[in-house]
C-alpha positions as CSV (number, residue, x, y, z in Angstrom):
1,X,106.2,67.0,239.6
2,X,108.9,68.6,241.6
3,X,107.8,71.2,244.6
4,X,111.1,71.8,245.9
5,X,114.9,70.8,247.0
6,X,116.0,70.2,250.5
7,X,118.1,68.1,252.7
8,X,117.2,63.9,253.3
9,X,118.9,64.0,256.7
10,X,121.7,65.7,259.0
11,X,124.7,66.2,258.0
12,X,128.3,67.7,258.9
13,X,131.4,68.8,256.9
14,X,134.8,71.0,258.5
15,X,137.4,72.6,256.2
16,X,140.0,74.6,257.3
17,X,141.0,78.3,255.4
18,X,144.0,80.2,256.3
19,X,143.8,78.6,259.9
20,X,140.3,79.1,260.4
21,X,138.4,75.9,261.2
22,X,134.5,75.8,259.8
23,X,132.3,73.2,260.7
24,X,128.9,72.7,258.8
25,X,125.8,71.2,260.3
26,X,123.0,71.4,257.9
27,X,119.8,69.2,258.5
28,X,116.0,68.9,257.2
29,X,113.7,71.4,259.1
30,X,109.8,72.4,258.2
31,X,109.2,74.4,260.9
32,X,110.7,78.0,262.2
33,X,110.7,76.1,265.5
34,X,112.6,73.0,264.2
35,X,115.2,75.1,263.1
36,X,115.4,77.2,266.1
37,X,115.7,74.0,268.3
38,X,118.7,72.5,266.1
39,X,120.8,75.9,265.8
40,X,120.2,75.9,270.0
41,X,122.2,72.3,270.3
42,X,124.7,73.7,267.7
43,X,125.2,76.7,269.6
44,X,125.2,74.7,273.1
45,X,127.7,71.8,271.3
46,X,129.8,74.2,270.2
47,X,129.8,76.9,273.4
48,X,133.7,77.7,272.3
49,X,133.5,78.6,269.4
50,X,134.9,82.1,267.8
51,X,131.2,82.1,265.8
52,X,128.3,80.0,265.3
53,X,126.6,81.5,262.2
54,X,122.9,80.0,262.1
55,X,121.1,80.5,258.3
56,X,117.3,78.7,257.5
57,X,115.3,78.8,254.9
58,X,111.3,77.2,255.3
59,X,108.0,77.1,253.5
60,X,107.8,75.4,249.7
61,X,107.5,79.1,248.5
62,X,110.8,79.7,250.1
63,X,108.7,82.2,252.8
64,X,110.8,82.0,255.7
65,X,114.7,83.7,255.5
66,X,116.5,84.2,258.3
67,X,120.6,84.6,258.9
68,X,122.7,85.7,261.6
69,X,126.2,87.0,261.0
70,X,127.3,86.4,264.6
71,X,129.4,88.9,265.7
72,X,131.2,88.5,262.1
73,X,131.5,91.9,260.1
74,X,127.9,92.5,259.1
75,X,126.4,90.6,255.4
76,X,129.4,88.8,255.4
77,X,128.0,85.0,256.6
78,X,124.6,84.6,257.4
79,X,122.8,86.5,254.8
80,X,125.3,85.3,251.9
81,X,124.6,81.7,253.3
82,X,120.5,81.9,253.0
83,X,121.5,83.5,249.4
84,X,123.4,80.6,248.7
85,X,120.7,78.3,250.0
86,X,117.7,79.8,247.9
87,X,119.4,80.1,244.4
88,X,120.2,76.4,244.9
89,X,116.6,76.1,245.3
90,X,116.5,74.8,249.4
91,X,114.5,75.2,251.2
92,X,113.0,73.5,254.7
93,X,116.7,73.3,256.0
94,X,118.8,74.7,259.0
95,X,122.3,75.5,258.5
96,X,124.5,76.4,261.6
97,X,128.6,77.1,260.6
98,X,130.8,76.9,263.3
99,X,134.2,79.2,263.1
100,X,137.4,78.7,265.6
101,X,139.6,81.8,264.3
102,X,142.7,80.7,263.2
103,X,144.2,84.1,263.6
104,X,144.5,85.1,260.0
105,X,141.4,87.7,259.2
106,X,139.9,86.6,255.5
107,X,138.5,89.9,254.5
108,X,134.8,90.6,253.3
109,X,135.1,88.7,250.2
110,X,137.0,86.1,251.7
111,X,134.5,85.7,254.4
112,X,131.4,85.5,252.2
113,X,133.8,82.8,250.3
114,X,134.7,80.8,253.3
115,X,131.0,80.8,254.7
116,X,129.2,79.8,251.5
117,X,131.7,76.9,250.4
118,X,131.2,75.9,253.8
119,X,127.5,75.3,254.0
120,X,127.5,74.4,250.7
121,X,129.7,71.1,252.5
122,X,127.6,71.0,254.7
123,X,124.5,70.8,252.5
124,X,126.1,67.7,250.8
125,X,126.7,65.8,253.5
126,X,122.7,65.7,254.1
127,X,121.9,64.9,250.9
128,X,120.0,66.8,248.9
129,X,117.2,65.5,247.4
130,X,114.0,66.6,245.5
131,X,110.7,66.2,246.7
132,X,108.3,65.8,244.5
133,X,104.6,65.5,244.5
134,X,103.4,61.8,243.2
135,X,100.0,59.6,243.0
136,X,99.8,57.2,245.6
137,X,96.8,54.5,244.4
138,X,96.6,51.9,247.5
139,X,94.3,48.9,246.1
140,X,93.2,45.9,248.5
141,X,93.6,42.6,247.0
142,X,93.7,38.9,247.4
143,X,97.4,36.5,248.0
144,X,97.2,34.9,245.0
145,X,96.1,37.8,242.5
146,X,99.1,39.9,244.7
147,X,101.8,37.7,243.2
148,X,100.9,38.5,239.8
149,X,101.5,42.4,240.6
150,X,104.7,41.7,242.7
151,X,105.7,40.0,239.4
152,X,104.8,42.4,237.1
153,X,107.5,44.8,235.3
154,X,105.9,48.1,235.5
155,X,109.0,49.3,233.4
156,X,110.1,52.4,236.3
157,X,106.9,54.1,235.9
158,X,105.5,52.6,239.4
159,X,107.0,51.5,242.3
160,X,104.8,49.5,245.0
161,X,105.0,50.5,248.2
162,X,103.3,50.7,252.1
163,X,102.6,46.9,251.7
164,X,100.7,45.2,254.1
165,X,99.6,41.6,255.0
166,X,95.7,40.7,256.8
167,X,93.0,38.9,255.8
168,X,94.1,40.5,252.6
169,X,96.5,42.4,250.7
170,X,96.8,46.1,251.3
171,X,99.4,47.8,248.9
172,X,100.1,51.4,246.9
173,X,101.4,51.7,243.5
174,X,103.0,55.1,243.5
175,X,103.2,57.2,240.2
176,X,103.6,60.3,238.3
177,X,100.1,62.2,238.5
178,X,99.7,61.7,234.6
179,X,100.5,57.7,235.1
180,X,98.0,57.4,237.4
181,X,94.9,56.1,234.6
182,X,97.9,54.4,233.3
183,X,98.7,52.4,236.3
184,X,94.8,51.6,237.5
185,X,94.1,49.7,234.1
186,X,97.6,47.7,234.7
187,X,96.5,46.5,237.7
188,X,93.3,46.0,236.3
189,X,94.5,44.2,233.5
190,X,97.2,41.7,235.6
191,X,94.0,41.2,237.9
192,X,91.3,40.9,235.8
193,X,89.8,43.9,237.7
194,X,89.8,42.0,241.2
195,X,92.0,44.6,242.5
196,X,90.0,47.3,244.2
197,X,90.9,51.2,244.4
198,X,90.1,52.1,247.9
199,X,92.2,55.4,247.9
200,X,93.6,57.9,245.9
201,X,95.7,61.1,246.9
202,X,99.1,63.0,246.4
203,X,101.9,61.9,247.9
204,X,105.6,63.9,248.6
205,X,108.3,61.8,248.0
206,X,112.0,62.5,248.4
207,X,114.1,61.3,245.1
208,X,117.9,61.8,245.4
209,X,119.0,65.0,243.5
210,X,121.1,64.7,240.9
């Protein structure tokens, strides 16, 4: 089940309009504080800069909001920005645009225009993705029995993951909640119930958004 949209890792982009040079930075935050600390090191990176127009959006219910036009002609950059941000449906993610004037002024409209497209660039270079919430089953098993499920095709409704090798086999089987009986009798089935369940819980994973 998807929870949200948001941003897999940082990311930059720069165009340039009418002589004005915008550079994006957009990266993953979950906290007010993670955001704070990443539009600081724009800020300080970019010290020369005409404008550095910081915008963040946190919480899965989209609670935090927060722009900054930056000296630019007020609602014309920040706020536009975290409006952009939230009817894409991000959220946790820090966006900081950087302007060096060019010497051409773009207008209100022309502003909102240049500040949007650039995040938007910005965005895209960290990779949006989806996170969803999933069933992750871990089971414990023996070497031999573990081949069988490394083997099996579980036709893209599970993927195994968090493997790992002791006296036994530790592994997950990570599912859509409504696979999850599904998957338990599979591996109960390919193991003739050796496999044990010793957990069960929800799990956020990040899918590529498409």
């Amino acid at each position: 089940m998807k929870l949200y949209s948001t941003v897999a890792c940082e990311g930059s982009a720069e165009q340039t309009i009418e002589k004005s040079r915008f550079i994006a930075h957009a990266a993953p935050a979950s906290t007010k504080e993670e955001a704070d600390a990443f539009i600081e090191r724009i800020r300080r990176e970019y010290r020369d800069a005409t404008h550095n127009v910081p915008a963040m959006v946190i919480g899965d219910k989209f609670q935090i909001q927060w722009g900054s036009d930056d000296g630019e002609p007020q609602g014309t950059s920040g706020a536009p920005i975290v409006q952009m941000l939230v009817q894409e449906g991000m959220t946790n993610v820090v966006v900081v645009v950087t302007r060096y004037f060019g010497g051409i002024k773009l207008g209100t409209g022309g502003l909102v225009r240049a500040y949007t497209s650039s995040a938007k660039i910005g965005v895209l270079a960290a990779k949006p993705c989806d996170v969803e919430e999933m069933a992750a089953l871990t089971f414990k098993i023996d070497y031999k029995l573990f081949n069988r499920v490394q083997n099996h095709d579980f036709g893209g409704r599970a993927d195994m993951a968090d493997v790992g090798y002791t006296e036994n086999v530790d592994f997950s089987m990570i599912c859509e909640p409504q696979d999850a009986e599904w998957c338990k009798s599979v591996i109960a089935g390919i193991t003739n119930g050796e496999a044990v369940l010793t957990s069960e819980a929800a799990k956020l994973v990040q899918r590529p958004r498409s």
